[in-house]
Steps between C-alpha positions, in 0.01 A plus 500: 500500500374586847145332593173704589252399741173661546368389843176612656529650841266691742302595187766655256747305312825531569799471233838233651773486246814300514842443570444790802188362609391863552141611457450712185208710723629572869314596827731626717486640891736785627502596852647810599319626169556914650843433529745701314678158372156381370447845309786424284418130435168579425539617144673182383159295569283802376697494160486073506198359298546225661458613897108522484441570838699667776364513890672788696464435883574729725385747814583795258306512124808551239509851326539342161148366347471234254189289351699178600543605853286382763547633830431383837546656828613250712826454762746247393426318864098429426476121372178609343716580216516149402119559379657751261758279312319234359548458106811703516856366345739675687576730777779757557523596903657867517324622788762557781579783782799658413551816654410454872163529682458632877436131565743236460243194581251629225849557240615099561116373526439665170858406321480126638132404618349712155746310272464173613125570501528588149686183403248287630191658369640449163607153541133432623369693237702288230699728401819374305775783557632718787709765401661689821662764521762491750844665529857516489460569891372165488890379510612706797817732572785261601879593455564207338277526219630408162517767194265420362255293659313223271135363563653143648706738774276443756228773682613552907371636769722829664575481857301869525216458262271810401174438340541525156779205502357313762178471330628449148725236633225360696240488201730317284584238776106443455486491128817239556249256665217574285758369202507190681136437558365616142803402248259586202443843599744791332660672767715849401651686671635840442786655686570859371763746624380853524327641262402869383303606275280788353242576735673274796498693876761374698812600709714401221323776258573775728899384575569568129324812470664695769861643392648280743467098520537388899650148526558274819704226298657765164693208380218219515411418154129496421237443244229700372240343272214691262108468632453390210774271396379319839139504357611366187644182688167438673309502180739230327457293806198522457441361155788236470411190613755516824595516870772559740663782612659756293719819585415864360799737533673725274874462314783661629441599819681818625590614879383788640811719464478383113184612482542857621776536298308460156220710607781771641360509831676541826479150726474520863602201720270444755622271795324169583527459848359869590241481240369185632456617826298839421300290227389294798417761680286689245356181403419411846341818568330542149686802422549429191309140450654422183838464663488142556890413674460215283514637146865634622583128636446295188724743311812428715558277249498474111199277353578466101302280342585279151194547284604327229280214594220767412636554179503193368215309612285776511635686222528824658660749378501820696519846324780641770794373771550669769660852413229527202173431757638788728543740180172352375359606815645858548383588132154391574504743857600792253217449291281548754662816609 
């Protein structure tokens, strides 16, 4: 029979139970709280009895409302936070620049100087878990990468980084130290392929939609995960007593050509080597800003990941692989037509 302990903390008691040394009434911190990832973990702690408190920081106030959600207006950078966090169990770091901004300095200050900013705040605030979000970018496009890649395959560096690898890589180097200094701390981290979802805005929403699907690598395999399969995963890291990292990527992964083919659209191939070039351009110029060259670079090659390690110690079970999150998807655009 599992023991209770009622312990009396910043005046309110709080409820430990064992063997998963997790406490029965959580406070937990999400940056990034606008985001669209943090919209669909949200209602997993607003339907939880036990998550008694959540505090949502961010530049942006979230369009959902809840009476557990406490908002503050802060940037991810400001070590004022660290005021903030005190009395609160566990933090989950989503806030990130993914789609690029006019300035490259303020994307990489925010991605690397806000998250390690964020680490330390909690750790000086006491908190006990970090959960970050990072990414299946995280491991890098290399021709030799195995099919599929496991957690213990190491995270590298490309020789032509973009931002959104470079920094992901660069934030888990960090949280690799901060291991080492605080072994009794829970570190997670999440590495999710790409996801869709219902209300998701991406470039990967409008490829499907169009009647044709334009592909630079059409016989690359790929992964596409649900929002809210991906959420799901956060909130069991979340309450089991664990750390390390984890990957989040649907089954049976299809190519591009496969793809088309099921949704009986036309595929066009679009060459690499010209498409890299005008990307650069338009990127360059801020034709189309969006168009970062790198986004075509780290799909060169295939990055599959294993999540079984998910599935087991997490105990996730995601509702869809790879075919059913793009026909989840489409069916959820037609609704709203």
């Amino acid at each position: 029979m599992n023991k209770i302990y009622i312990i009396s903390n910043e005046n309110f008691f709080r409820i430990f139970k064992e063997p998963n040394n997790i406490n029965i009434y959580m406070r937990v911190v999400i940056t990034g709280i606008s985001s669209y990832l943090a919209s669909e973990l949200y209602p997993f702690l607003e339907n939880d009895n036990e998550i008694e408190e959540v505090l949502g920081i961010d530049l942006v106030k979230p369009s959902f409302r809840s009476n557990k959600l406490k908002f503050i207006r802060k940037d991810v950078r400001d070590p004022s936070i660290k005021n903030q966090l005190n009395g609160y169990d566990a933090i989950i770091h989503l806030a990130f620049i993914v789609s690029p901004l006019k300035s490259e300095k303020e994307m990489y200050s925010i991605n690397i100087e806000g998250s390690k900013n964020i680490f330390k705040c909690a750790i000086k605030a006491g908190i006990s878990k970090i959960i970050h979000a990072s990414s299946v970018a995280a491991y890098g496009s290399f021709e030799n990468n195995p099919i599929p890649i496991t957690e213990e395959h190491p995270i590298r560096l490309m020789e032509k980084p973009y931002y959104y690898h470079e920094t992901k890589y660069v934030v888990e180097k960090f949280l690799d130290k901060l291991e080492q200094q605080h072994p009794d701390m829970n570190i997670v981290r999440l590495r999710p392929h790409i996801f869709l979802g219902e209300n998701i805005n991406n470039f990967f929403q409008n490829s499907f939609q169009k009647e044709r699907i334009y592909s630079f690598f059409p016989k690359n395999l790929t992964q596409y995960v649900w929002a809210e399969d991906v959420a799901q995963a956060f909130y069991l890291a979340l309450k089991k007593d664990l750390a390390g990292a984890f990957n989040l990527g649907a089954d049976n992964p299809l190519s591009s050509e496969v793809i088309a083919e099921r949704l009986n659209k036309k595929i066009i191939n679009v060459p690499y080597r010209p498409a890299l070039f005008f990307m650069n351009i338009f990127y360059r110029l801020r034709i189309i800003p969006e168009a970062d060259p790198g986004w075509l670079r780290i799909a060169k090659y295939p990055i599959i990941v294993d999540s079984s390690k998910a599935k087991k110690i997490l105990e996730w079970k995601p509702k869809y692989d790879t075919f059913g999150t793009i026909q989840a998807f489409l069916e959820t655009m037609k609704r709203k037509k």
